[in-house]
C-alpha positions in Angstrom: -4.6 -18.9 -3.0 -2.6 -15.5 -3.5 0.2 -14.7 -1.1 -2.1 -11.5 0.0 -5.2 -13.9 0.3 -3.0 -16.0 2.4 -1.3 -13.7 4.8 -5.2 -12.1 5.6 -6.3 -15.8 6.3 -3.9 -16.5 8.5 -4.3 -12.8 10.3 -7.7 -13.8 11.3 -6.9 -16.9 12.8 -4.7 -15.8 14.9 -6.9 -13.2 15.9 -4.6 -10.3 14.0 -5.0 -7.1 11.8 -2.7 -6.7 9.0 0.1 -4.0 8.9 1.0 -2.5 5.5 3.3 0.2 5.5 4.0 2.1 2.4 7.6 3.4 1.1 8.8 5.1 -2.1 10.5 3.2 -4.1 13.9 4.9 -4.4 14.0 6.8 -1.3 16.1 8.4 -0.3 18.1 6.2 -2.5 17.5 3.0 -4.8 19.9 1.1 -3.2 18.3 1.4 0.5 15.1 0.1 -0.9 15.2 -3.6 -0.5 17.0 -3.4 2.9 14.1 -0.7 4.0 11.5 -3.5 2.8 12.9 -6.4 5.1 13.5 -4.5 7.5 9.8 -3.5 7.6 8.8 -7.2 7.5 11.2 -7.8 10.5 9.6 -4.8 12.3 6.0 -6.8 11.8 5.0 -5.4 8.6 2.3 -8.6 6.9 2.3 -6.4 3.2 4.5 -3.8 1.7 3.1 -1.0 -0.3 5.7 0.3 -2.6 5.6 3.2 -4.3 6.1 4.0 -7.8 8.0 7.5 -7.9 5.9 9.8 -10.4 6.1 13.4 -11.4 2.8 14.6 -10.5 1.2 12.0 -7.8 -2.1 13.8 -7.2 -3.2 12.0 -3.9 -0.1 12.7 -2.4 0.3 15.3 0.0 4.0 16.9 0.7 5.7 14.6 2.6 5.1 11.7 0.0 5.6 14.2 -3.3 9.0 15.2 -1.5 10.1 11.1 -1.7 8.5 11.3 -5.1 11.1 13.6 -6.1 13.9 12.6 -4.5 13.6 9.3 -5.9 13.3 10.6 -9.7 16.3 12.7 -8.9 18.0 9.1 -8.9 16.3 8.1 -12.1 14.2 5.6 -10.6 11.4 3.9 -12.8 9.0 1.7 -12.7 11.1 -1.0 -14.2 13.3 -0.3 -11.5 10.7 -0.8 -9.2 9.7 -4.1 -10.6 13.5 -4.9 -10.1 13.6 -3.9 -6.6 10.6 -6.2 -5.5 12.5 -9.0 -7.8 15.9 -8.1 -5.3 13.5 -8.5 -2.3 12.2 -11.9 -3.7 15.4 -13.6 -3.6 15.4 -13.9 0.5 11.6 -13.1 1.1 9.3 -15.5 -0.5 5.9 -15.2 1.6 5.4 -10.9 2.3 3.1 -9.8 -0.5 4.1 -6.9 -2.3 1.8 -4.2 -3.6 2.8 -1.3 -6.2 1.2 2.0 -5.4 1.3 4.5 -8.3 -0.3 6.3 -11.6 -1.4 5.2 -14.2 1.2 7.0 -17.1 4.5 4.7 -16.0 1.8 1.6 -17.0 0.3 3.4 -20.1 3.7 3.9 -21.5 5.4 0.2 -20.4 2.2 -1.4 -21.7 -0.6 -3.6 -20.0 1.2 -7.2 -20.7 4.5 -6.0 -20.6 3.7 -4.6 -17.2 1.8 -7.3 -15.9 4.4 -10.1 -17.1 7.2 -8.2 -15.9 5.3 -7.7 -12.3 4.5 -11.0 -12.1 8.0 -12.3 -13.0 9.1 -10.0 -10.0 6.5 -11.6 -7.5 4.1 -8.8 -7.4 1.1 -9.7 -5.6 -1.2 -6.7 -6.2 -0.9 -3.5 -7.7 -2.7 -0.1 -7.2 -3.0 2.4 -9.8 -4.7 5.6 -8.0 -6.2 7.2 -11.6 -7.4 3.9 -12.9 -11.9 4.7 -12.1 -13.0 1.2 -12.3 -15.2 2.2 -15.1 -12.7 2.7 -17.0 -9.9 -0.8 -15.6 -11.6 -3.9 -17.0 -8.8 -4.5 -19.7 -6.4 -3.7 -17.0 -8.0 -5.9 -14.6 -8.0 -8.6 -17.3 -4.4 -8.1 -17.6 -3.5 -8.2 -13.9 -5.9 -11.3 -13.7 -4.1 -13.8 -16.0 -1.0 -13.2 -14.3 -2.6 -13.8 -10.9 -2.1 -10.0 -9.9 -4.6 -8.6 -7.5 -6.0 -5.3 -9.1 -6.6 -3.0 -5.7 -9.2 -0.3 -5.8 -9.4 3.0 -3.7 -12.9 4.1 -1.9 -13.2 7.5 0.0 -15.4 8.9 1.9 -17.4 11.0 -0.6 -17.4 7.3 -3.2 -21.2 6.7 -4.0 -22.8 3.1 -3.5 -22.5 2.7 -7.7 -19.2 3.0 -7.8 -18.7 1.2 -4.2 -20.4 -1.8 -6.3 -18.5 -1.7 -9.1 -15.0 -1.3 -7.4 -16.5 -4.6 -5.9 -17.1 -6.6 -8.8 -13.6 -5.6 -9.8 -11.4 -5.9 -7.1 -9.1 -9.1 -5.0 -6.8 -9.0 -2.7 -8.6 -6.1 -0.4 -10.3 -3.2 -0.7 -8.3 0.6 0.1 -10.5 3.0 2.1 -9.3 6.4 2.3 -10.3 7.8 5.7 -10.5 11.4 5.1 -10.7 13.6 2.9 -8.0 15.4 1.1 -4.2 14.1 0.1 -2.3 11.3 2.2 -0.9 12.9 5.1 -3.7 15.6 6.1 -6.4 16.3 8.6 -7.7 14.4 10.9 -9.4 11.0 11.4 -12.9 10.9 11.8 -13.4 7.6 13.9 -17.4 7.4 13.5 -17.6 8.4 10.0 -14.7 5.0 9.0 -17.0 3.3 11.4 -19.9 3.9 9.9 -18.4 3.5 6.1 -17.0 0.3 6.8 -20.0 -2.1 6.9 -21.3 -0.3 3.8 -17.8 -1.1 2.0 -18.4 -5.1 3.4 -21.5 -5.1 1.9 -20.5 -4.9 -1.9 -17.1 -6.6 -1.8 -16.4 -9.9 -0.1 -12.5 -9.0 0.5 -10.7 -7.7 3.5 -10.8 -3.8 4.1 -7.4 -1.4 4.8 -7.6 1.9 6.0 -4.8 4.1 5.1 -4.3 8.4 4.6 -4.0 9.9 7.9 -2.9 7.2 10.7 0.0 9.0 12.1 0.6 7.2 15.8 0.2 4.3 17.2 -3.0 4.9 18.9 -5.2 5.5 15.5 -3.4 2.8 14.2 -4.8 0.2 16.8 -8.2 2.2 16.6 -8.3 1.7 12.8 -7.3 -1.8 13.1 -10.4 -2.2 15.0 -12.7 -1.6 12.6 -11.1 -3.1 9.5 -8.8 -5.9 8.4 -5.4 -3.7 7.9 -4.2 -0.6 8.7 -1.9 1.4 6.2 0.8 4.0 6.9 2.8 6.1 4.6 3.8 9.9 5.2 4.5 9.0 8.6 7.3 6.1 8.0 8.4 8.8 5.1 9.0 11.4 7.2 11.1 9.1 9.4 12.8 8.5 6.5 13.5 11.8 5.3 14.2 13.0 8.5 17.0 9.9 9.0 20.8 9.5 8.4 22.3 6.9 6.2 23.7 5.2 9.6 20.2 5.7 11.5 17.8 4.8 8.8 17.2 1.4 9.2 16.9 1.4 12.6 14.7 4.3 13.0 12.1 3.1 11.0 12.3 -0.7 12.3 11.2 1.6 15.2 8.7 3.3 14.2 6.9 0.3 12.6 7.6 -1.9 15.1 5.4 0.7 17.6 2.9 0.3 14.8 2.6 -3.4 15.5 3.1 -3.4 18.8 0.1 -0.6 19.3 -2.0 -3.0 16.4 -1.3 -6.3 18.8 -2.3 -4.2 22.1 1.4 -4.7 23.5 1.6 -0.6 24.1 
């Protein structure tokens, strides 16, 4: 069983919803990565979400671009990345780690390359936002020999076709987007998640994650009510961009830990 298949087992019989908060990889700077990731873990965090830094990250809205860049500004690629998660490895053995990124930093590394390389590292899933899953069976094939979880996105606005397909395709658990539009924006619309949620259970026998939009700790524990995990990003980046060198660590240990805490009813 995969570390990511594992830690949702467990969740459930103890009654829990997962916590995956994302980071950039790289931001503000590479070498505060791997502390920011344990410290996340130590704040309650069950699976990281690491971003890959990329020029143009379409689904992104400001906040997560801005980390985007800062990180390239350091020279930060996916390599790196795949080194970072190796760093973390060394004292973390159990925390699954997901990459979150695009699909050109792949293209050019290569499929095996990439997915020996990850593996190697102790990547447990990997999410490539512009990979359709018409067009991902080789990559999935890839991913699958080295005992990767290929992770899909669903939206709102995704028809049942494609719901089935990214069903067939998928492990490790299932991504819905909550609203539409870029991470970070509008609002959460609590009946329409409801309501997409069972639909999303009926094609793919994995756990479900909601991420884009979950800003306080009240949504969070509202999301994690109707799915398996809850994911946050541009608010745990804005605490970081908004931090000092001496108050980082702490200030997002903060944050997440009101995450959990809000997740495990302890508000």
């Amino acid at each position: 069983m995969s570390r990511i298949a594992t830690t949702f087992t467990t969740l459930k019989a103890q009654g829990k919803k997962a916590l995956i908060p994302f980071i950039t990889a790289g931001d503000p700077k590479p070498d505060k990565t791997v502390p920011l990731m344990h410290r996340l873990v130590k704040a309650g965090a069950n699976i990281i979400e690491l971003g890959v830094p990329f020029s143009d990250p379409m689904a992104d809205g400001p906040t997560i671009q801005r980390a985007s860049e800062r990180a390239l500004k350091h020279g930060v690629t996916l390599r790196d990345v795949i080194g970072m998660t190796a760093e973390f490895r060394k004292k973390d053995k159990l925390t699954p780690v997901v990459l979150m990124g695009y699909s050109n930093p792949i293209e050019a590394m290569g499929y095996e390359p990439f997915a020996a390389a990850a593996a190697a590292a102790g990547v447990d899933g990997v999410l490539t936002v512009d990979y359709p899953p018409e067009e991902s069976a080789s990559f999935v094939a890839h991913l699958g020999r080295y005992g990767i979880d290929p992770i899909f996105l669903l939206s709102p606005t995704t028809p049942e076709a494609r719901m089935a397909q990214v069903g067939k395709l998928a492990s490790g658990f299932i991504y819905y987007v909550s609203l539409k539009g870029v991470t970070g924006s509008a609002m959460l619309d609590h009946a329409e998640v409801a309501r997409k949620i069972p639909q999303i259970r009926a094609v793919a026998n994995l756990p479900v994650g909601i991420g884009f939009g979950i800003r306080d700790g009240k949504a969070a524990r509202e999301m994690s009510q109707l799915a398996d995990a809850v994911i946050i990003g541009s608010r745990i980046v804005e605490e970081i961009e908004n931090s000092t060198s001496k108050t980082l660590l702490a200030n997002v240990y903060t944050l997440v830990k009101s995450f959990r805490d809000a997740m495990d009813g302890k508000e």
